[in-house]
N, C-alpha and C positions, 0 to 999 in steps of 0.2 A: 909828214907832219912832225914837228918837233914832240918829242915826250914833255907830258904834262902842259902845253897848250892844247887847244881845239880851234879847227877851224871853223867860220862865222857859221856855214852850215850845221856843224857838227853839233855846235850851241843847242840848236833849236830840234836837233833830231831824236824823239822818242824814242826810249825802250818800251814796244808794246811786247807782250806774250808770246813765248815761241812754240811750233810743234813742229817737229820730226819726224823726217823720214829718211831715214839713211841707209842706202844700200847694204853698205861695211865700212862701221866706224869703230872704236876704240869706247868702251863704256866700263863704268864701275856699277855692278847692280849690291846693294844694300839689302839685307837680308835682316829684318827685325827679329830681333828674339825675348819669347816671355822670360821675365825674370831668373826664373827658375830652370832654364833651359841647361845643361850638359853641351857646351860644344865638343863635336868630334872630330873636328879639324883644327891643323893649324897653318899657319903662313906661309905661302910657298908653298903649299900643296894642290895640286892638280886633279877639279874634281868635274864630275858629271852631272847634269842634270838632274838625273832621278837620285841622286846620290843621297843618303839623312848626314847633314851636317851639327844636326842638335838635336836634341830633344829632351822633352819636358815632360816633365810629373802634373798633372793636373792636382789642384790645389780639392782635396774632399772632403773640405769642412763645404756644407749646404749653404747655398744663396738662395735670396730672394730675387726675381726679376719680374718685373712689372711690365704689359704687354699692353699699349693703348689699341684695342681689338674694335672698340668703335672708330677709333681715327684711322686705322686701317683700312680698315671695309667702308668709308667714308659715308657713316650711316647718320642718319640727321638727327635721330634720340639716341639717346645713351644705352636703351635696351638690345642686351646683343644676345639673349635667352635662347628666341626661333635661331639663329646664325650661328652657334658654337655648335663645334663639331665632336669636341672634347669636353666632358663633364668634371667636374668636382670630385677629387681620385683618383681620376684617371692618368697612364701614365703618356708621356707624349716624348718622340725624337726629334733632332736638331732637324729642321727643317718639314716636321710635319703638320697639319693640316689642323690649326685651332677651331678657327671659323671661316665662313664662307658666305657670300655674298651673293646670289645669282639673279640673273634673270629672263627674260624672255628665252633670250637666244641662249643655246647649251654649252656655246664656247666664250659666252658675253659674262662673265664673271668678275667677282676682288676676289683675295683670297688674302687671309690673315694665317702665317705660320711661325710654328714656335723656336726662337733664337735659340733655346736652348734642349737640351733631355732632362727629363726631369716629372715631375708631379704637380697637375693641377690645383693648388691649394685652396683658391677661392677664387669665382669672377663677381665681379659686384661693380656696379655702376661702370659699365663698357670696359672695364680692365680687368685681365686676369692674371693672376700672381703664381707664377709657377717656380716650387721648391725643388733645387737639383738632390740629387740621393744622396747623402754624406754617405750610406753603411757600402753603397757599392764602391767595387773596387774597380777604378777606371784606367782604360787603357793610356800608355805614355804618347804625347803629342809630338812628331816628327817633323822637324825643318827641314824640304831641301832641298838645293842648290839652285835650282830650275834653269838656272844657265850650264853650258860647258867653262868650263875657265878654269884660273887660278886664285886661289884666297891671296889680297892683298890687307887684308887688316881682320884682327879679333879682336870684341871688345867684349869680352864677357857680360851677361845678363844683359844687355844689349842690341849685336850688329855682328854679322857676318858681312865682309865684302868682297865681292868676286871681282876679277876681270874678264872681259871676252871682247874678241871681236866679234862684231854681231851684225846684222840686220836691226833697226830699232825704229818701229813706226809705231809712233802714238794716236792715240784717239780724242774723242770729245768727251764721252760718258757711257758710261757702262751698268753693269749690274755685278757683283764683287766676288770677288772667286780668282780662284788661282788654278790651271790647268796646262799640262804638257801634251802633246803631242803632234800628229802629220796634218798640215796646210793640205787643204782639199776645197779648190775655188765650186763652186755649184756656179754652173751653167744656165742660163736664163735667154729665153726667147725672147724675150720681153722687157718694157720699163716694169711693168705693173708688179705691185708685192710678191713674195714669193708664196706658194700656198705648200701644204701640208705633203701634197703630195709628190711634188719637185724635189723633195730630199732625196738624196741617193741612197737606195738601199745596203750599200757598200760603204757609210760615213761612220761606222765604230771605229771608237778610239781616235777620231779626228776634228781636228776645230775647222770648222766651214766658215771660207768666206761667200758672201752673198754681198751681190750688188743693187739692193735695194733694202727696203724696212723689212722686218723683221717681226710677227704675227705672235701673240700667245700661242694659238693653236700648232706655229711653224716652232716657238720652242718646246712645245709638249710633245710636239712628233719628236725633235731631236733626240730629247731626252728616253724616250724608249727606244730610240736607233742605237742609244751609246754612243753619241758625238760626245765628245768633250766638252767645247767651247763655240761659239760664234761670233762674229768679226761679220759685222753688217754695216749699212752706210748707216743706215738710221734705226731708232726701239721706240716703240710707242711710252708714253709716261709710265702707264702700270706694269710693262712688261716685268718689273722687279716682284712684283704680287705673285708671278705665277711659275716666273721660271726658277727653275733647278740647277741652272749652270753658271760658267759665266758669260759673259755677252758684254762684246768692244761696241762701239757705233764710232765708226770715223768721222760723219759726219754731223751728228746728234739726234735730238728726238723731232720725230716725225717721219714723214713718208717723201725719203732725201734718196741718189742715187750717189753712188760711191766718186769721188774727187778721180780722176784719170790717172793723176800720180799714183796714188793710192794702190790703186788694182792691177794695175802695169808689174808692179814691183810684186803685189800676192802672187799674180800669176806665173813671174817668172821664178819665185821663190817655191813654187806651188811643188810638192812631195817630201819639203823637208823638215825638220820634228823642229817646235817652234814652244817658247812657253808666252802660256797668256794670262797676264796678271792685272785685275783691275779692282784698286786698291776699294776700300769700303769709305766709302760717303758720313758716316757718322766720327771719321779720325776728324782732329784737330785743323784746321786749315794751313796750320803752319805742316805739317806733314804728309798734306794730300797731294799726289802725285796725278798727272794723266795716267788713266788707263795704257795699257805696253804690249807690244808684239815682240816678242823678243826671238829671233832665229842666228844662234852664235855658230863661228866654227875657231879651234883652238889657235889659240897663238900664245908667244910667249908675254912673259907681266914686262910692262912698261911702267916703272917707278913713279917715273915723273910725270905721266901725267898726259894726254892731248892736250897740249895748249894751246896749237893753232885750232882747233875745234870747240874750246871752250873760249874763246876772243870770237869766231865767229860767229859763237851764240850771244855772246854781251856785248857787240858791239852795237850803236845805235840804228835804228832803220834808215835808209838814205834811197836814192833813186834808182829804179831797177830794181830793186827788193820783191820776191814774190811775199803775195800776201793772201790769207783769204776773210770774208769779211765773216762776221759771227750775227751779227743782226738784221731783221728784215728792215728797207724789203731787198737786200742783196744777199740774205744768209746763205753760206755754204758757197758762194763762186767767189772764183781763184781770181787775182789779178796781178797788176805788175803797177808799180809809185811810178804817178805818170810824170813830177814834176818834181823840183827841188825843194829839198824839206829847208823851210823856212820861216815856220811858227807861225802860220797864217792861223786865224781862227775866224771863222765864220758862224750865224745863226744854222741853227740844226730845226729840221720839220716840227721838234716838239718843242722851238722856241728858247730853248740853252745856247748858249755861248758856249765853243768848247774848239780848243785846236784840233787839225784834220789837214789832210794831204788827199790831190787826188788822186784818184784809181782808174787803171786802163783795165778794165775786165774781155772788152775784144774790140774788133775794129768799129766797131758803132757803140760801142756803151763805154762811155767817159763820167766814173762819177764821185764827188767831193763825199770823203768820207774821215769824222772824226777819229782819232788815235784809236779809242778806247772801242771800235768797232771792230778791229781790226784783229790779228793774228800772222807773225812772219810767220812763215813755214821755211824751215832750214833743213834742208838734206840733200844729198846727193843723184835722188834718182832723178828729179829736174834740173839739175843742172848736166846732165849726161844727154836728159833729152833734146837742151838747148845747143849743146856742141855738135849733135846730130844731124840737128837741121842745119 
């Protein structure tokens, strides 16, 4: 193709959304930093995962933070009196138990916990207003690296950025935390959920993958085993209510089983120290990221750049493209563009007009699916599996 024409196909071929899986590619991970942050690195230096690259003074003049405690526990009046767990005065930790919601069943809960440490200062009409301590003296807030690599840029009160070669599988949605350590697949008999007691007694200090949905009760056991992190095909909606950690879902919420790409590549990656980062849902949309499986090993900095990997990713969708769809009723299965992308638009079931290309999902399921259904999936470990067969 001539530079700066397109050909007639090219015209009409969407960029939908991409997700990755890549064996070992070439990445820059971006390292936010609070304003007031100290870096302790600089450019060209060669650093470690657990490594503190920054760190910050927390600011101890006192704030207000306002906790909507009825819209959490999803209570239908505003009185949340019987449900609070925490009084007026009282003091409460980042992550501790405000209010609570229960019912019949002993593991069938919401649970409302407080963003911050700090002092209950009033609840009144379903919200509670918790004051941080200006007189305490609080301890300095630590960045760090969570990749192996190299620093390729400083931007003070800003951005750390690293390089590594990595492993780098993303996800659908998560629950927000950041966490290092040993890939450890759990083992399962069965399609069915995992229960409580399928955990491995041997999972401290490890993010678990599981190849099916993932249970409040299955993350409450975690969290007293000392897992890290988990990395499930699917989380149910409120699983954010109750857990403690962080939690990927490759495939998203519901009771979904893990994509075959997917778990091939945990498996074979399976003993080695991995960081797992999934960003917080209430940032900005221009700066929300997929949730990231990040397992790097050191190489030297490359200036300039993958380009051949960053064109792969912008390039338009075309035929043969894997893809997988994101809404029902095909959600979550993988396919392959069965035809020539050429701006066809046809009526859709809920009666919209919208362009779409069809999908080969297997040897009997051929089915016309709009752009904006879709998601390429670009990485490496399917295209390894394709040169195999």
């Amino acid at each position: 193709m001539v530079a700066g024409k397109m050909s007639g196909a090219s015209r009409w071929a969407p960029l939908v959304p991409v997700v990755r899986c890549e064996e070992w590619t070439r990445v820059r991970v971006e390292r936010t930093l609070p304003t007031t942050a100290e870096v302790l690195v600089q450019e060209g230096e060669r650093v470690r995962a657990t490594q503190v690259i920054a760190r910050a003074t927390p600011n101890a003049s006192p704030h207000m933070y306002i906790v909507d405690v009825a819209g959490a526990l999803d209570l239908p009046e505003r009185d949340v009196s019987s449900a609070m767990v925490k009084q007026r005065g009282e003091h409460v930790h980042v992550g501790e138990l405000l209010a609570v919601r229960r019912s019949a069943l002993p593991f069938a809960y919401r649970a409302c916990r407080s963003p911050v440490a700090g002092r209950v200062r009033t609840v009144w009409y379903g919200w509670a207003v918790i004051e941080t301590d200006a007189g305490e003296e609080r301890s300095p807030v630590e960045i760090t690296a969570q990749v192996d690599g190299y620093i390729v840029a400083v931007a003070p009160a800003r951005s750390v950025t690293i390089e590594t070669e990595a492993a780098w599988i993303e996800g659908a949605c998560g629950i927000a935390g950041e966490t290092y350590g040993v890939l450890q697949v759990v083992r399962q008999s069965s399609a069915a959920p995992l229960t409580p007691e399928q955990l491995p007694a041997d999972a401290t200090g490890a993010i678990l993958v599981v190849d099916s949905c993932v249970t409040p009760p299955v993350l409450e056991r975690a969290v007293a085993l000392g897992v890290k992190g988990v990395i499930a095909a699917g989380i149910p909606a409120a699983a954010s209510d109750v857990a403690a950690l962080p939690v990927m879902a490759t495939e998203g919420y519901g009771a979904q089983r893990m994509a075959p790409e997917w778990l091939r590549l945990f498996r074979a990656l399976e003993g080695s120290y991995a960081s797992l980062i999934v960003p917080s849902p209430h940032l900005p949309p221009w700066l929300r990221r997929r949730p990231v499986v990040i397992i790097s090993r050191t190489s030297g900095v490359h200036p300039k750049g993958d380009l051949e990997d960053h064109l792969r990713q912008s390039r338009p969708l075309c035929q043969g493209e894997r893809v997988r769809a994101v809404r029902a009723p095909l959600a979550g299965r993988w396919g392959t563009i069965a035809t020539e992308i050429k701006g066809q638009q046809l009526e859709t079931p809920s009666g919209v007009i919208s362009a779409g290309v069809a999908v080969r999902f297997s040897p009997e399921v051929l089915a016309w699916l709009p752009y904006l259904n879709l998601e390429r999936i670009v990485g490496t470990a399917q295209h390894r599996e394709h040169r195999e067969e």
